[in-house]
N, C-alpha and C positions, 0 to 999 in steps of 0.2 A: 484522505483529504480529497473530498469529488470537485473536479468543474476547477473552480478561479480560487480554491481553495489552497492552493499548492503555498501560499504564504506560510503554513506549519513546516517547513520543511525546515527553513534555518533554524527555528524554533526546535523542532523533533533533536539537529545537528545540535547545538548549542545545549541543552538538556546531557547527550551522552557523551558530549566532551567535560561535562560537568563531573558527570560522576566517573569518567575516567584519570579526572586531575584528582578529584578528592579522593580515590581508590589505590593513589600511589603512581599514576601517572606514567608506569611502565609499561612494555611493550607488551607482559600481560596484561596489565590492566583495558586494555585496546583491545583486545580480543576476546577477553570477556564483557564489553560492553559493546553491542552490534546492533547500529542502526538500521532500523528497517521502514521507506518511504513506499508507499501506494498510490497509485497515479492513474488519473484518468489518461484516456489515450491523446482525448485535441487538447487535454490540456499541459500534458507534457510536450507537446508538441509546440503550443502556443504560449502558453506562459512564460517570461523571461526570467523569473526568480527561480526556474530548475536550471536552467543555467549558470546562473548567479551564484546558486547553492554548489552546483558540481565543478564551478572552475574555482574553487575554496576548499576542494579535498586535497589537496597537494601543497596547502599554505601550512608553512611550521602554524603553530599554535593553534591551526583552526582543523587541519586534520584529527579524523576519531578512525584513523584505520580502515577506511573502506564501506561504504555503506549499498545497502543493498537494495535498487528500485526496482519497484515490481509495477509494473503497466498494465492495469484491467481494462485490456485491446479490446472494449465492444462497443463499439461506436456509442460511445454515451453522448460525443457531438453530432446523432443521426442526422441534425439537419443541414447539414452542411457534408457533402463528400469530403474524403479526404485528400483528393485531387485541387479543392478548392477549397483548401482551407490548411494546408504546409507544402513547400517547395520539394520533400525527400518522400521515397516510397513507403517508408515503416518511421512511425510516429517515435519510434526511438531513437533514428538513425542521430540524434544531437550524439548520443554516446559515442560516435565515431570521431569526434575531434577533441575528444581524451582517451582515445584509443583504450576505451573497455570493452571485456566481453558484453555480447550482446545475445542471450538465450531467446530465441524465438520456440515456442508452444503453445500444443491444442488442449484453448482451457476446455475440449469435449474427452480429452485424455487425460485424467488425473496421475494417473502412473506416469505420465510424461510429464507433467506441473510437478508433481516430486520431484522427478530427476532432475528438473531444470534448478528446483530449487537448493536441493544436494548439492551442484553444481556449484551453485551463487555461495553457499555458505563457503566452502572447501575451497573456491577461488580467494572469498574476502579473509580468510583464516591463513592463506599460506602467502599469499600477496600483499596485504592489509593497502589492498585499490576497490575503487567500486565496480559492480556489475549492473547490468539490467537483464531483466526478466520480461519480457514482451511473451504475455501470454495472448495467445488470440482467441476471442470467443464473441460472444452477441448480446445483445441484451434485450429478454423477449418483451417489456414494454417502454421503450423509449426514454426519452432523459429519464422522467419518474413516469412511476404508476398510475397517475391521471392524463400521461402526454399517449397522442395516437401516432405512432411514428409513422403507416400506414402515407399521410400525408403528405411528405417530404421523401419518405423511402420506400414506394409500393412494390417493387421487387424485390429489393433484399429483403423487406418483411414479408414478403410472403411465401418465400422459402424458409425463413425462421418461424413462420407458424405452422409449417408442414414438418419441422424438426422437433425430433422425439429431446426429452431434457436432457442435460448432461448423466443423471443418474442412469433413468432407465438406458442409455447408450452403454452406459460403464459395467452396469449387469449385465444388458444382453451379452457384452461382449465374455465378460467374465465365464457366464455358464456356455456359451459355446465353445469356448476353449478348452474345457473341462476343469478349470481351475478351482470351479465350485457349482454347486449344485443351489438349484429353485430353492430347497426347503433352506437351506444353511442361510441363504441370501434373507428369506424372510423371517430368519429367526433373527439375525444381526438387525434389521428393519424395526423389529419388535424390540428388541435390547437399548437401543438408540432411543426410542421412542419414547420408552417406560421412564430411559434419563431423563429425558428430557425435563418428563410431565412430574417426576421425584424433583427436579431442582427447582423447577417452576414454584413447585406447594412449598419446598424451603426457604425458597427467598420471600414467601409472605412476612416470614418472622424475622427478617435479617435484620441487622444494623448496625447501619455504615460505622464506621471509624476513621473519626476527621484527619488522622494522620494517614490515610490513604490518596490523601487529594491536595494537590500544590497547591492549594488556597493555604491550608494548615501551616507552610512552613514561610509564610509571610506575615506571623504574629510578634506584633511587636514593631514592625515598622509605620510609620507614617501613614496615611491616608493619601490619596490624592487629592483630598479635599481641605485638607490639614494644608498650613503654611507656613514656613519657617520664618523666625524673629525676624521682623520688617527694620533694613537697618539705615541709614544714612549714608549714600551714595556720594557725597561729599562733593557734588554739585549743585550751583546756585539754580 
């Protein structure tokens, strides 16, 4: 959910409280059904509906056992600091006044995004409270792909353009550790690749299945454009 999007959030909640009631509604059934919320950084920070949402995981009936947000910390509000734009130092810090853990990570360190993640699941599975995930990383062009961030951020962008990507970091680091070797790296490279472009040609011939998609299971009701028998209010 990117930007002012965070509106799915009760929606995402509501959806796996759903099928945790029609599941049998026990305390495994909560545990086998684990919400999991994506967040931009100013907009978890700035939007009131993530709060809205997270001071309603402690409500009988409205609790799903813990859910798990995850913050893609790269300034996707480049134009604005974040000195001028929330009153706390880390765009997560709301999770301090429902007293959750709060995992801070370098999304340039995947093995540490794992852990953090491993964390978050094994915290919401034994607790059944929410966590967050404040991953920190950058985003090399600005809100989207046509914006110049350059313009509002000339120095944090121009250390981000002088930064090697998250991959090539995570190899180099790999093979100087001796964990793995150049050739092993680009044969995985190549393995990846070939999936890729094998599922690409598969889904030429794919076809959907309308019971895959919640439109499917509102067959049979009403339209919104349908109106129900117009009746007599029994006022003159």
């Amino acid at each position: 959910n990117p930007s002012h999007l965070e509106a799915v959030n009760p929606v995402v909640i509501g959806k796996i409280r759903a099928k945790q009631f029609f599941a049998g509604d026990k305390e495994e059934d909560k545990r086998k059904h684990m919400p999991v919320l994506l967040h931009g950084d100013a907009a978890f920070a700035g939007q009131g509906i993530v709060y809205e949402t997270m001071q309603m995981s402690r409500v009988p009936d409205f609790a799903v056992g813990g859910t798990i947000h995850v913050i893609v910390n790269n300034q996707v509000g480049f134009t604005t600091d974040p000195a001028a734009g929330r009153s706390t130092r880390y765009c997560s810090d709301l999770g301090k006044a429902f007293d959750v853990p709060i995992f801070h990570c370098n999304g340039d360190d995947p093995l540490a995004v794992c852990t953090a993640f491993e964390m978050a699941v094994e915290w919401r599975q034994q607790f059944s409270e929410d966590c967050i995930i404040d991953m920190v990383c950058y985003r090399r062009f600005g809100h989207n792909e046509l914006d110049q961030p350059m313009y509002t951020q000339p120095k944090m962008y121009d250390v981000i353009s002088k930064q090697n990507d998250t991959l090539t970091v995570f190899e180099k680091s790999l093979v100087e550790s001796g964990r793995v070797t150049a050739d092993e790296l680009a044969a995985t490279r190549k393995m990846v690749m070939a999936t890729l472009e094998s599922e690409f040609e598969a889904s030429k011939d794919w076809k959907p299945n309308k019971d895959d998609w919640l439109s499917s299971r509102w067959s049979g009701f009403l339209s919104p454009r349908q109106h129900a028998r117009i009746k007599n209010s029994g006022t003159a």
